[in-house]
N, CA, C and O atoms as a Tripos MOL2 file, in Angstrom:
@<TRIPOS>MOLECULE
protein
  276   275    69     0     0
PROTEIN
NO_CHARGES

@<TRIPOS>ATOM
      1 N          25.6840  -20.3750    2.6070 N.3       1 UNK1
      2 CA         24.7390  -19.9000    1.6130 C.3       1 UNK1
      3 C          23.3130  -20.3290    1.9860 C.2       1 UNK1
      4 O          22.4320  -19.4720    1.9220 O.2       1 UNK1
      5 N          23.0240  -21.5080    2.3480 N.am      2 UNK2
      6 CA         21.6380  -22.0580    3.3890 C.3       2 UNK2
      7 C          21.2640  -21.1920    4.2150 C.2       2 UNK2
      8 O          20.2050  -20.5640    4.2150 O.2       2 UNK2
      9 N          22.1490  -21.1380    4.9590 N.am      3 UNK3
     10 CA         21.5460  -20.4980    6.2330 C.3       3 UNK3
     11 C          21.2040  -18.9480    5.5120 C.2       3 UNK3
     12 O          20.0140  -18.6470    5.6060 O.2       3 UNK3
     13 N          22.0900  -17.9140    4.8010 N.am      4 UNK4
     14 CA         21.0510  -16.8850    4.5490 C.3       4 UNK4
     15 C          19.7160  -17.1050    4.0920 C.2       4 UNK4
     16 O          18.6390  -16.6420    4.4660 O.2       4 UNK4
     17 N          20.1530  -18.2340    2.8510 N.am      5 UNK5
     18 CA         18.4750  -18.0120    2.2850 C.3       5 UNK5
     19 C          17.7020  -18.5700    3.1110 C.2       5 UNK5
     20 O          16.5510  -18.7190    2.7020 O.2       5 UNK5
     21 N          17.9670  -18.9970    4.3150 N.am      6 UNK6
     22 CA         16.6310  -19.6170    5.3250 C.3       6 UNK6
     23 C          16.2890  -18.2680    6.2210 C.2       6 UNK6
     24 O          15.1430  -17.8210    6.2800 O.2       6 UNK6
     25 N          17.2550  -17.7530    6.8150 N.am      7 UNK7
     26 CA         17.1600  -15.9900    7.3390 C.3       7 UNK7
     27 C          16.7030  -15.6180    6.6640 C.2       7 UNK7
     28 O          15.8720  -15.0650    7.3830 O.2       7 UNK7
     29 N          16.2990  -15.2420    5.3080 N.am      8 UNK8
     30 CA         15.4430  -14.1830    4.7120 C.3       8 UNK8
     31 C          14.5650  -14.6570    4.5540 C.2       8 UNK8
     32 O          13.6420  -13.8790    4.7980 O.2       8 UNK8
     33 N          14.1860  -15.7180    4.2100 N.am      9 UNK9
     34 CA         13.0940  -16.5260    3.7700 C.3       9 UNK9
     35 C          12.2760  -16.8200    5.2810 C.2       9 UNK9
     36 O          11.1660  -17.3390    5.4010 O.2       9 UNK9
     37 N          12.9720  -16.4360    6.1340 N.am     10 UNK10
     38 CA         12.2600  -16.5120    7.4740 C.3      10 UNK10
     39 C          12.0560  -15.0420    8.0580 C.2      10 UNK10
     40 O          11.2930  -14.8940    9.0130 O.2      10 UNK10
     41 N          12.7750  -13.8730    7.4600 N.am     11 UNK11
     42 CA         12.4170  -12.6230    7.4820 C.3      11 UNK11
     43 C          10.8740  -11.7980    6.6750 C.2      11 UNK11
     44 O           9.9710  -11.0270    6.9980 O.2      11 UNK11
     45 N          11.2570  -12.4320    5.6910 N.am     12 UNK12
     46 CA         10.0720  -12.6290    4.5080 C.3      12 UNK12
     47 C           8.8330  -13.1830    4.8490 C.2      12 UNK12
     48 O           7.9240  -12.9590    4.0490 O.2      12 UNK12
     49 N           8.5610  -13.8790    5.8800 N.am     13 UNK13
     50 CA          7.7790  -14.6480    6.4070 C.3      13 UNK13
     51 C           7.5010  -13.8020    7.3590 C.2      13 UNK13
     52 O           6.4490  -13.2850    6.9850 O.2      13 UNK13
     53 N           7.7360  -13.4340    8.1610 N.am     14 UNK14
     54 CA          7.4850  -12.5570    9.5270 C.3      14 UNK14
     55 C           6.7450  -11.3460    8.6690 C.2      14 UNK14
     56 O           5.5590  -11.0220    8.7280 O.2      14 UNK14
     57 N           7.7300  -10.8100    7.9070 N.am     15 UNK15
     58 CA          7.1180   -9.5440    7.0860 C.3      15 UNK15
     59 C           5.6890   -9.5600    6.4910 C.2      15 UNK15
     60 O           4.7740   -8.7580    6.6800 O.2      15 UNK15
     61 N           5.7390  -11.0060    5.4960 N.am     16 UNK16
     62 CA          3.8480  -11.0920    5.1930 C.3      16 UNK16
     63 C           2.9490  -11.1730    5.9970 C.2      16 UNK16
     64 O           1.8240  -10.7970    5.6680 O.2      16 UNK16
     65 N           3.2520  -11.7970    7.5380 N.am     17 UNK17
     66 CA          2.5260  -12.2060    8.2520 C.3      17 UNK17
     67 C           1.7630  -11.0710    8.8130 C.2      17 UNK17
     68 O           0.5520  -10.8480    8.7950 O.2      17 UNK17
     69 N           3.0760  -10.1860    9.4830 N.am     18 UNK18
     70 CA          2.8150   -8.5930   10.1740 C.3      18 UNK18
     71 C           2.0240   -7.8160    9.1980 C.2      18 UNK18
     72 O           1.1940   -7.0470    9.6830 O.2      18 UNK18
     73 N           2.1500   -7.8870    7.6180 N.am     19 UNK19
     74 CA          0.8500   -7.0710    6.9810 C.3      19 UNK19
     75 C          -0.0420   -7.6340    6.6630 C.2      19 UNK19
     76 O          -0.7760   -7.0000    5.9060 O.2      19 UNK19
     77 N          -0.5250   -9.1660    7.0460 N.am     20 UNK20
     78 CA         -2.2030   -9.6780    7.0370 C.3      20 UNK20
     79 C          -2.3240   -9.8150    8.0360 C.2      20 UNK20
     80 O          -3.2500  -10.5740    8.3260 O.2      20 UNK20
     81 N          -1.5680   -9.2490    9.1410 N.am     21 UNK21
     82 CA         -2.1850   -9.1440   10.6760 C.3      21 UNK21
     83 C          -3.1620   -7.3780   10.6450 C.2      21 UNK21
     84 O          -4.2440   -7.0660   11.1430 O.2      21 UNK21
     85 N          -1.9050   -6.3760    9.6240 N.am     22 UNK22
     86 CA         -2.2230   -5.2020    9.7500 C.3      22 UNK22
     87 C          -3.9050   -4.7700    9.1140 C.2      22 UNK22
     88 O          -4.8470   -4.1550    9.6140 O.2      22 UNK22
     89 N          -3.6510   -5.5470    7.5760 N.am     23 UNK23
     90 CA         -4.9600   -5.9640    7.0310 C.3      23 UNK23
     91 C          -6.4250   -6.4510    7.6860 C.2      23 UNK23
     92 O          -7.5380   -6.0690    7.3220 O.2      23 UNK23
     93 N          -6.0890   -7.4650    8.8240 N.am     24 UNK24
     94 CA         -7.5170   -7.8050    9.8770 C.3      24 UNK24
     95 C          -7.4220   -7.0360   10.1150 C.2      24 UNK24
     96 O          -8.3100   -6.3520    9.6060 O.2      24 UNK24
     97 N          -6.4840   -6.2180   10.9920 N.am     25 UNK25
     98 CA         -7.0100   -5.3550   11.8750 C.3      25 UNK25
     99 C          -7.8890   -4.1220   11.7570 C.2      25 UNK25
    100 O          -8.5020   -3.5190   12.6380 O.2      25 UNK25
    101 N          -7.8130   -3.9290   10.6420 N.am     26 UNK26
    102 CA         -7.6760   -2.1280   10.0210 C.3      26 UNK26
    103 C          -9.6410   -2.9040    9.6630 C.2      26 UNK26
    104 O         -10.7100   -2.3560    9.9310 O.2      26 UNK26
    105 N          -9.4010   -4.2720    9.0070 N.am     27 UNK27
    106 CA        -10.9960   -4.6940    8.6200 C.3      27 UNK27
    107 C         -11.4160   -4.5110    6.8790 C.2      27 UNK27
    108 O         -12.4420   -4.8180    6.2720 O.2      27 UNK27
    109 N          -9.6530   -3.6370    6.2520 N.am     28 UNK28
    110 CA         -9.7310   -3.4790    4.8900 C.3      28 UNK28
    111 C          -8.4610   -3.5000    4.3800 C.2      28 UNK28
    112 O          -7.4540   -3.5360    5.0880 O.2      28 UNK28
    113 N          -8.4600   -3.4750    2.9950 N.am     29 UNK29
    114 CA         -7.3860   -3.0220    2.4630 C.3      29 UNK29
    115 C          -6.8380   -1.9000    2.0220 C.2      29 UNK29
    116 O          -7.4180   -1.4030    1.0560 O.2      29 UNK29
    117 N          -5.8350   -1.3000    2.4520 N.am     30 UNK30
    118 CA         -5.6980    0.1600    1.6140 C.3      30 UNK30
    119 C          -5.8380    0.5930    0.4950 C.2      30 UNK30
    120 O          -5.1740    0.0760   -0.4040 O.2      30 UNK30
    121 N          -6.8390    1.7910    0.1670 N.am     31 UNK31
    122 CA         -6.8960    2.0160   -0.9470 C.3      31 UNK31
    123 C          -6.5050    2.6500   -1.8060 C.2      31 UNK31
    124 O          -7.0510    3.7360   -1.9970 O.2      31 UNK31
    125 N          -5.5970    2.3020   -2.5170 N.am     32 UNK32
    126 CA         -4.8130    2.9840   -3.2530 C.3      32 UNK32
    127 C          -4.6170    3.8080   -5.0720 C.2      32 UNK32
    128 O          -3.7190    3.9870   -5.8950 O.2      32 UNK32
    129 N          -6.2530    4.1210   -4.9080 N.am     33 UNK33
    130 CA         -6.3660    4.5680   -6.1560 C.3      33 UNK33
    131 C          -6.4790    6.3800   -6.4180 C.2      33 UNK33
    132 O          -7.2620    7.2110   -5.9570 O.2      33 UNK33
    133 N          -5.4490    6.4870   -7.2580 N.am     34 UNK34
    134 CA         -5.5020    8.2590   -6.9780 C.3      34 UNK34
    135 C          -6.5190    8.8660   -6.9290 C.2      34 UNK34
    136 O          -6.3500    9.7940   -6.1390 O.2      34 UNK34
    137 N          -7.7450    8.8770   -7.4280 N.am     35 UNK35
    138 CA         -9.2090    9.4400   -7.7530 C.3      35 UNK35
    139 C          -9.7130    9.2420   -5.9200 C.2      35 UNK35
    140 O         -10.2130   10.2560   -5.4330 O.2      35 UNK35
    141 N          -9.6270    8.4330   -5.3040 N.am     36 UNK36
    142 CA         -9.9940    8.2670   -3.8490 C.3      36 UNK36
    143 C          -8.9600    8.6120   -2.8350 C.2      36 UNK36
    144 O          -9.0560    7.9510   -1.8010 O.2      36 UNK36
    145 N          -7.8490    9.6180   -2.8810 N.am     37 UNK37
    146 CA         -7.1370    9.6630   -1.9560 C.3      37 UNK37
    147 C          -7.1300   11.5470   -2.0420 C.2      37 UNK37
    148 O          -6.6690   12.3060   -2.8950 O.2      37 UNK37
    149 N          -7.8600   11.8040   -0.7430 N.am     38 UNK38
    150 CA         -8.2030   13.3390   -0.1450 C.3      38 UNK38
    151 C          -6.9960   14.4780   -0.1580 C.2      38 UNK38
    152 O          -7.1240   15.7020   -0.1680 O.2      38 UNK38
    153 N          -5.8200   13.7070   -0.1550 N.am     39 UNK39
    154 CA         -4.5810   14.3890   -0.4020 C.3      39 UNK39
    155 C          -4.0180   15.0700   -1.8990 C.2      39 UNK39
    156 O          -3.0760   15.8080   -2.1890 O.2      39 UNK39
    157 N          -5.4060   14.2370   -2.8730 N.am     40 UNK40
    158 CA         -4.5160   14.7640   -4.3670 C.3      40 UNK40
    159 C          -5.7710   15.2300   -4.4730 C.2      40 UNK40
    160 O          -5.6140   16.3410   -4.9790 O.2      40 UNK40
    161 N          -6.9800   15.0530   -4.2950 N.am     41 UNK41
    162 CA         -7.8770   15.7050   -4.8060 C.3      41 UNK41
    163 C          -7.5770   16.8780   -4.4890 C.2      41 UNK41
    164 O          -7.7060   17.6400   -5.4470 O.2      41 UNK41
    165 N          -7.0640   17.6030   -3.1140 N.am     42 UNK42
    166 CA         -6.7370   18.8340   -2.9450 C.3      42 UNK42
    167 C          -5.6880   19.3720   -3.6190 C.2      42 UNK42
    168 O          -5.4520   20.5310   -3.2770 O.2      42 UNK42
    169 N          -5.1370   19.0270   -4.2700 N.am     43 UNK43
    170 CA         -3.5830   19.5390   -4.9730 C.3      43 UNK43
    171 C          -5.1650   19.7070   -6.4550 C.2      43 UNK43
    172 O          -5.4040   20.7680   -7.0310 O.2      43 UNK43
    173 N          -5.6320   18.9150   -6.6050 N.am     44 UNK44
    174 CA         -6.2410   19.0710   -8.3200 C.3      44 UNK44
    175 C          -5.6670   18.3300   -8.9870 C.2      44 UNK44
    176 O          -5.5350   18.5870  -10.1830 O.2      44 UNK44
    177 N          -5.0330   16.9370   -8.3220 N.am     45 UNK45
    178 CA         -4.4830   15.6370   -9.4510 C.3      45 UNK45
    179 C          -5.5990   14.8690   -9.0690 C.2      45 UNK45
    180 O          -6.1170   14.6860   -7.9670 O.2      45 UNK45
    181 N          -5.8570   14.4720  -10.1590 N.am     46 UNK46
    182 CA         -6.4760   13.0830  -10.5820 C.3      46 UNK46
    183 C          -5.9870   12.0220  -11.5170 C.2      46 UNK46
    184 O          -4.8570   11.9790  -12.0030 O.2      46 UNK46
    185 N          -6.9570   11.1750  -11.7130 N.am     47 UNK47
    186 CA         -6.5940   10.0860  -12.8280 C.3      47 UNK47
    187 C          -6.6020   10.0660  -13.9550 C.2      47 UNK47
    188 O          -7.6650   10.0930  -14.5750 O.2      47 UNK47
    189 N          -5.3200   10.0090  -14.6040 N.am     48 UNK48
    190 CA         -5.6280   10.4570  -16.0080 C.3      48 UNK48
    191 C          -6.5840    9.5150  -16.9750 C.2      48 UNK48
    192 O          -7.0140   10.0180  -18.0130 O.2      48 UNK48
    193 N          -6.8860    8.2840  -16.6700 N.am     49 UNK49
    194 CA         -7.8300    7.4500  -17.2480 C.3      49 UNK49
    195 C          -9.2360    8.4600  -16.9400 C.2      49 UNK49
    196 O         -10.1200    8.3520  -17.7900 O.2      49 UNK49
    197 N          -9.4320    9.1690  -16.0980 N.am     50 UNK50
    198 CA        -10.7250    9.4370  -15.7350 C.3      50 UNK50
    199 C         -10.2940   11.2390  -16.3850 C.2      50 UNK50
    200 O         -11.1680   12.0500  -16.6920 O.2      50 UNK50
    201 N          -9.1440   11.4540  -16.4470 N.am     51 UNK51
    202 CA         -9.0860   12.7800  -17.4430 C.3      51 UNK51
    203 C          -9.4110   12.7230  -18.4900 C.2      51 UNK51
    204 O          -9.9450   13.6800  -19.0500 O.2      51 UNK51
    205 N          -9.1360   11.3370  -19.1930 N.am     52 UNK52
    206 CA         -9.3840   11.2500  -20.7140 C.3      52 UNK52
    207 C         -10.5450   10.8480  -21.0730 C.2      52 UNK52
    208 O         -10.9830   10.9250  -22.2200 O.2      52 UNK52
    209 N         -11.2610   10.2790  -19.8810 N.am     53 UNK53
    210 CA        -12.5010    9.8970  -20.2850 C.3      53 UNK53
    211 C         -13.6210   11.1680  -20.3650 C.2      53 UNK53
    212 O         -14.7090   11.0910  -20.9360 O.2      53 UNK53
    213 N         -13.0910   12.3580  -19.6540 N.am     54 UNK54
    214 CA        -13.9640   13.5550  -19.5910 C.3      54 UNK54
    215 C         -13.6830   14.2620  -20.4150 C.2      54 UNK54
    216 O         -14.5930   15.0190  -20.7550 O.2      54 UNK54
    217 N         -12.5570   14.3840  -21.0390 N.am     55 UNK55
    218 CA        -12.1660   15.3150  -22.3870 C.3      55 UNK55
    219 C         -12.6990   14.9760  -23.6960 C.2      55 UNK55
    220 O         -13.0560   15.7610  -24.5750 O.2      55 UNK55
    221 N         -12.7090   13.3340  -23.7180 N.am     56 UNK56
    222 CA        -13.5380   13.2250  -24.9300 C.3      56 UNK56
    223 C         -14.4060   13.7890  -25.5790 C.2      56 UNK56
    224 O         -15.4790   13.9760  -25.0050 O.2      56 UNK56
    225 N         -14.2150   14.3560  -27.2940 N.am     57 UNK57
    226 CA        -15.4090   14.7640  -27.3110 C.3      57 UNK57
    227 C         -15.6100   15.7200  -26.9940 C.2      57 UNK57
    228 O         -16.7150   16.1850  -27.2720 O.2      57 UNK57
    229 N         -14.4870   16.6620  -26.1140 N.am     58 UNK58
    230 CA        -14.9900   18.1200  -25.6380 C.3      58 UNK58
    231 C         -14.0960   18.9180  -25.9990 C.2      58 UNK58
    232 O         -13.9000   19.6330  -25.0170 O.2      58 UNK58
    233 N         -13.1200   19.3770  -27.2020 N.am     59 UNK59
    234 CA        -12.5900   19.5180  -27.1880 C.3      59 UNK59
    235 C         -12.6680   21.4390  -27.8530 C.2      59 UNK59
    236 O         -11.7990   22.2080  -28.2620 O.2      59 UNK59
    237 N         -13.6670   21.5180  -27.7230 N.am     60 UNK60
    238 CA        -14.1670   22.7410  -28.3290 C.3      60 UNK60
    239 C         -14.6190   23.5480  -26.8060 C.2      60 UNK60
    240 O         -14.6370   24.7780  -26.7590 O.2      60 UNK60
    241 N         -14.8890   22.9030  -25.8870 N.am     61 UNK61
    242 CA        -14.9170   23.4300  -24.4590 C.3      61 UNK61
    243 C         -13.8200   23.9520  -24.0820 C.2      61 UNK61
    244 O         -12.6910   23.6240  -24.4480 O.2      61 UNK61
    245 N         -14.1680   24.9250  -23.2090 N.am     62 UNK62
    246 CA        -13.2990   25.6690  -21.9030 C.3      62 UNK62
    247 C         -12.5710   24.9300  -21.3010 C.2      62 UNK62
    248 O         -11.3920   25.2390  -21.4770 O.2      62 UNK62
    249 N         -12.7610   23.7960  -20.4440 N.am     63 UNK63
    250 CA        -12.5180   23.1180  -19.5290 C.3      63 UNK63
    251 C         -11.4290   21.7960  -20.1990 C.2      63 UNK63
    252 O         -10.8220   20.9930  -19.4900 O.2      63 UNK63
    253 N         -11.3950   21.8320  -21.4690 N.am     64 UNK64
    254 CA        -10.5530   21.3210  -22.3830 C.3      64 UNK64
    255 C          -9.3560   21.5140  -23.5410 C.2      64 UNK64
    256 O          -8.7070   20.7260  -24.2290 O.2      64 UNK64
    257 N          -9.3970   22.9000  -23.4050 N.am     65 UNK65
    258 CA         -9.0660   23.7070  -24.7680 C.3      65 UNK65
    259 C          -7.3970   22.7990  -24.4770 C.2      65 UNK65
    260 O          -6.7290   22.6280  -25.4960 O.2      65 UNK65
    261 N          -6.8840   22.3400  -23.3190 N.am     66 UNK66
    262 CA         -5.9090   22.4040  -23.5330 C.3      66 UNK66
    263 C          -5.0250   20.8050  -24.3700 C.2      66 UNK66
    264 O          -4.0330   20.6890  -25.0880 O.2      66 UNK66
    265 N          -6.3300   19.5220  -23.6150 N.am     67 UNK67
    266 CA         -6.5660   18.2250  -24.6890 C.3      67 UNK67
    267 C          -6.1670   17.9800  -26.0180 C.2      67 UNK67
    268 O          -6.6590   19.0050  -26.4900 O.2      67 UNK67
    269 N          -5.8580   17.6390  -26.6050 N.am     68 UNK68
    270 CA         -5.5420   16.9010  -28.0720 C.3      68 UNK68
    271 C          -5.8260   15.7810  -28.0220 C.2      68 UNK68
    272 O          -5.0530   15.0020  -28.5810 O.2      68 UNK68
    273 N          -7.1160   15.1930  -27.2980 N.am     69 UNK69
    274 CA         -7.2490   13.7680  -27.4310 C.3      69 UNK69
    275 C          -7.8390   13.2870  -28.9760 C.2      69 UNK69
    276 O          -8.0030   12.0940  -29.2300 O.2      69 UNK69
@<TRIPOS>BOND
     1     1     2 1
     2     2     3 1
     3     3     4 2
     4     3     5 am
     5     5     6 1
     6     6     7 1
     7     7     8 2
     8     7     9 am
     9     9    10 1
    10    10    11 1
    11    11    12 2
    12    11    13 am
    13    13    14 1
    14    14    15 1
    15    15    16 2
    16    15    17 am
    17    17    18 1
    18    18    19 1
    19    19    20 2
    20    19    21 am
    21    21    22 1
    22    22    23 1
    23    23    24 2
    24    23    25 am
    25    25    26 1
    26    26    27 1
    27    27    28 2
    28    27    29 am
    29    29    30 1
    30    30    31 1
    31    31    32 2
    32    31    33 am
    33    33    34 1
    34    34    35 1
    35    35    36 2
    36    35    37 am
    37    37    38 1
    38    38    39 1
    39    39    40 2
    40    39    41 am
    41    41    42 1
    42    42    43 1
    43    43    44 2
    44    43    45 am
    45    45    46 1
    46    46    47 1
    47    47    48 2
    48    47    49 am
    49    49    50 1
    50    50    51 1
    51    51    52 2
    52    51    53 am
    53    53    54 1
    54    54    55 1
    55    55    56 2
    56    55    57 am
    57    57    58 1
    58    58    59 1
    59    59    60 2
    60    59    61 am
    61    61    62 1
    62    62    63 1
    63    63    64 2
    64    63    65 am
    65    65    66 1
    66    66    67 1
    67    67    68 2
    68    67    69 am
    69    69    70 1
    70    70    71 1
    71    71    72 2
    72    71    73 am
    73    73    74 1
    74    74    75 1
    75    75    76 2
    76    75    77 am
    77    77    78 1
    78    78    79 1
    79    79    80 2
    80    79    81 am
    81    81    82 1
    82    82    83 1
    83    83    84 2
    84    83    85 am
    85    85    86 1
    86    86    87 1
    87    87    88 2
    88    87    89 am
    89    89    90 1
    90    90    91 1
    91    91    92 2
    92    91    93 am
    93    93    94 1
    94    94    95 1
    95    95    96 2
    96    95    97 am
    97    97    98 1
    98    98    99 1
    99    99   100 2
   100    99   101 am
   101   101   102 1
   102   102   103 1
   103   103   104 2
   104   103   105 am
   105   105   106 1
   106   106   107 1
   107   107   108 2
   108   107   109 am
   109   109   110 1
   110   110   111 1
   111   111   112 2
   112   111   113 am
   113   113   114 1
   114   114   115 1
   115   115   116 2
   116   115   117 am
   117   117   118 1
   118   118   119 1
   119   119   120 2
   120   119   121 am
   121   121   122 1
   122   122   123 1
   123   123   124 2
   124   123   125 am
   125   125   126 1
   126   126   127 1
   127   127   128 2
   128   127   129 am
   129   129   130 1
   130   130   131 1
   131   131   132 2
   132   131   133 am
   133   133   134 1
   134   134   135 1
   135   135   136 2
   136   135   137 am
   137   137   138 1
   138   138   139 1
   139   139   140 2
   140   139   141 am
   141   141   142 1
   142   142   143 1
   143   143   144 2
   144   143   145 am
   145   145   146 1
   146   146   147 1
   147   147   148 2
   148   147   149 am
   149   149   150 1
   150   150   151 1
   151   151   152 2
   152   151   153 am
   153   153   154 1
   154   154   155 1
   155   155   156 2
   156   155   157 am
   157   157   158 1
   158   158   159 1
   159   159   160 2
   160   159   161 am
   161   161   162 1
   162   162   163 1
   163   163   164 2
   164   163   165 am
   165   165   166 1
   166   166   167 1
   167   167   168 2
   168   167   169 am
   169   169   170 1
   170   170   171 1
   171   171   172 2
   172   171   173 am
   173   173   174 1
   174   174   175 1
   175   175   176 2
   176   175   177 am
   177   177   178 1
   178   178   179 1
   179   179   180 2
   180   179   181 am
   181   181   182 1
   182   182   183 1
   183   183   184 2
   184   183   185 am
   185   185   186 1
   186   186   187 1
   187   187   188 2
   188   187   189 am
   189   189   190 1
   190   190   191 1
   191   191   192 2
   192   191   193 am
   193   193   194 1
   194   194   195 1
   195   195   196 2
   196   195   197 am
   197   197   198 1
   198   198   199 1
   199   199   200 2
   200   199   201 am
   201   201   202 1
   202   202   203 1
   203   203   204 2
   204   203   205 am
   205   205   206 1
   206   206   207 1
   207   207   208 2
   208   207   209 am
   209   209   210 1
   210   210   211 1
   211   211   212 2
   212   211   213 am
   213   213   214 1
   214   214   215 1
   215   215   216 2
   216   215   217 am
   217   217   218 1
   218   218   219 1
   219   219   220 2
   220   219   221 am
   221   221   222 1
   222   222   223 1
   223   223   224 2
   224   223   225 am
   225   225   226 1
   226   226   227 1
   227   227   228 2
   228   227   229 am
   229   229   230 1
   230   230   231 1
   231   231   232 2
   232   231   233 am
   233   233   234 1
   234   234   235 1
   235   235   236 2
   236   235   237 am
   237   237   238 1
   238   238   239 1
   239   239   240 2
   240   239   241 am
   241   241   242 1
   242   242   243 1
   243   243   244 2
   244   243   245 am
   245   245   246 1
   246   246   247 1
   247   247   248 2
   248   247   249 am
   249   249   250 1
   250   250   251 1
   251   251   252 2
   252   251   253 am
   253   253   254 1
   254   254   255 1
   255   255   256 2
   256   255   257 am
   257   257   258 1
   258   258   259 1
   259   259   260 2
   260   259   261 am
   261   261   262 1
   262   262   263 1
   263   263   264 2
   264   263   265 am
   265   265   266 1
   266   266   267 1
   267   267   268 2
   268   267   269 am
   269   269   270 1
   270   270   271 1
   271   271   272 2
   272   271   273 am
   273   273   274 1
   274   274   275 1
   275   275   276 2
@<TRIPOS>SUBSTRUCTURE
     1 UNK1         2 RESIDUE 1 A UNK
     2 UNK2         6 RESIDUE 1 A UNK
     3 UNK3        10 RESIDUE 1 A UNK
     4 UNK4        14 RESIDUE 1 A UNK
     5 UNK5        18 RESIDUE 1 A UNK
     6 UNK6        22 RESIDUE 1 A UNK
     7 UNK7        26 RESIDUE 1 A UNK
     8 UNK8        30 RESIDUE 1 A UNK
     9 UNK9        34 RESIDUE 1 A UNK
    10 UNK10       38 RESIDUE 1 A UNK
    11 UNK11       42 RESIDUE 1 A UNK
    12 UNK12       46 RESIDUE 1 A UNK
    13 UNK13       50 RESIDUE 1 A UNK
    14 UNK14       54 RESIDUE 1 A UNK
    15 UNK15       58 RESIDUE 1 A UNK
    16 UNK16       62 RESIDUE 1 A UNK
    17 UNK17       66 RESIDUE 1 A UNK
    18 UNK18       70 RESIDUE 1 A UNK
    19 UNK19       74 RESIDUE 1 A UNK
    20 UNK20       78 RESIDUE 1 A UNK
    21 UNK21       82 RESIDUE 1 A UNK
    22 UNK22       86 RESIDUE 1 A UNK
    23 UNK23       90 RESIDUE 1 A UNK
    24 UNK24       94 RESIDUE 1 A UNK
    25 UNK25       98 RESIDUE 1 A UNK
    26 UNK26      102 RESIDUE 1 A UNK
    27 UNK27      106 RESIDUE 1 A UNK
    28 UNK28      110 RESIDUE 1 A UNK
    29 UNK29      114 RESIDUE 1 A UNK
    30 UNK30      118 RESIDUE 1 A UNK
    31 UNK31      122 RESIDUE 1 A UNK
    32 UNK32      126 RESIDUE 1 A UNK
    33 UNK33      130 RESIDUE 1 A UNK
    34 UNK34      134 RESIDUE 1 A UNK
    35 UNK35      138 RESIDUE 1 A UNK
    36 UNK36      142 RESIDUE 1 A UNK
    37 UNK37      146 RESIDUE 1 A UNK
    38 UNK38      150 RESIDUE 1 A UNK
    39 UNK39      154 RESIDUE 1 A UNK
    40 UNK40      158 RESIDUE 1 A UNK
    41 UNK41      162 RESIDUE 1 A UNK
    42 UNK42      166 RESIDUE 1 A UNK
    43 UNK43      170 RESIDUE 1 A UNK
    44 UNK44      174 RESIDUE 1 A UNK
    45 UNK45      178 RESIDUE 1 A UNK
    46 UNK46      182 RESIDUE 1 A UNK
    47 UNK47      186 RESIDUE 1 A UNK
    48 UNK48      190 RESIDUE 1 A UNK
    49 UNK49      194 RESIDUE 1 A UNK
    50 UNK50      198 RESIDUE 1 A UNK
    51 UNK51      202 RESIDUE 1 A UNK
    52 UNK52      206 RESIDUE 1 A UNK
    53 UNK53      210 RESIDUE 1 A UNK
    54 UNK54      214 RESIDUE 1 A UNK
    55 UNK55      218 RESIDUE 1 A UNK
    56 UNK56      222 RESIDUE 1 A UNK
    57 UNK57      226 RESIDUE 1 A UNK
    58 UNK58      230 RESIDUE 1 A UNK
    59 UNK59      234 RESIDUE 1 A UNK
    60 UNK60      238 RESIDUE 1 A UNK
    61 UNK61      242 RESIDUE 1 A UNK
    62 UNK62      246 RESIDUE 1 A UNK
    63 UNK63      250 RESIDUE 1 A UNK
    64 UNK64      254 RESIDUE 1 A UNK
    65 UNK65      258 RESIDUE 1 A UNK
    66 UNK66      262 RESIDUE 1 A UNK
    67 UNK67      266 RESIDUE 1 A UNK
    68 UNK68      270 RESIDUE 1 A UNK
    69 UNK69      274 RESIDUE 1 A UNK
């Protein structure tokens, strides 16, 4: 039972290491917020925190009719 949890716990270790090696290298961290990733802006998803913050208030607009905020 030792010896696994020292194997993973030494797998686990290799693993963090290899992604704050990947992290220097790159010079950042990935960014992972839907509003900044070029792949959904083209589909037309965004963030719904940043949906609701634009519907507010507009609910008599075009660009909203469909809201019930």
């Amino acid at each position: 039972m030792l010896q696994i949890f020292l194997v993973v716990t030494v797998l686990i270790a290799i693993f963090v290491v290899m992604m704050a090696i990947g992290i220097i290298i790159k010079g950042k961290f990935s960014d992972t917020h839907i509003g900044h990733n070029t792949e959904m802006k083209k589909r037309g998803i965004t963030c719904a925190k940043n949906e609701s913050t634009f519907c507010q208030g507009r609910l008599d607009s075009e660009t909203c009719r469909g809201c019930r905020i």
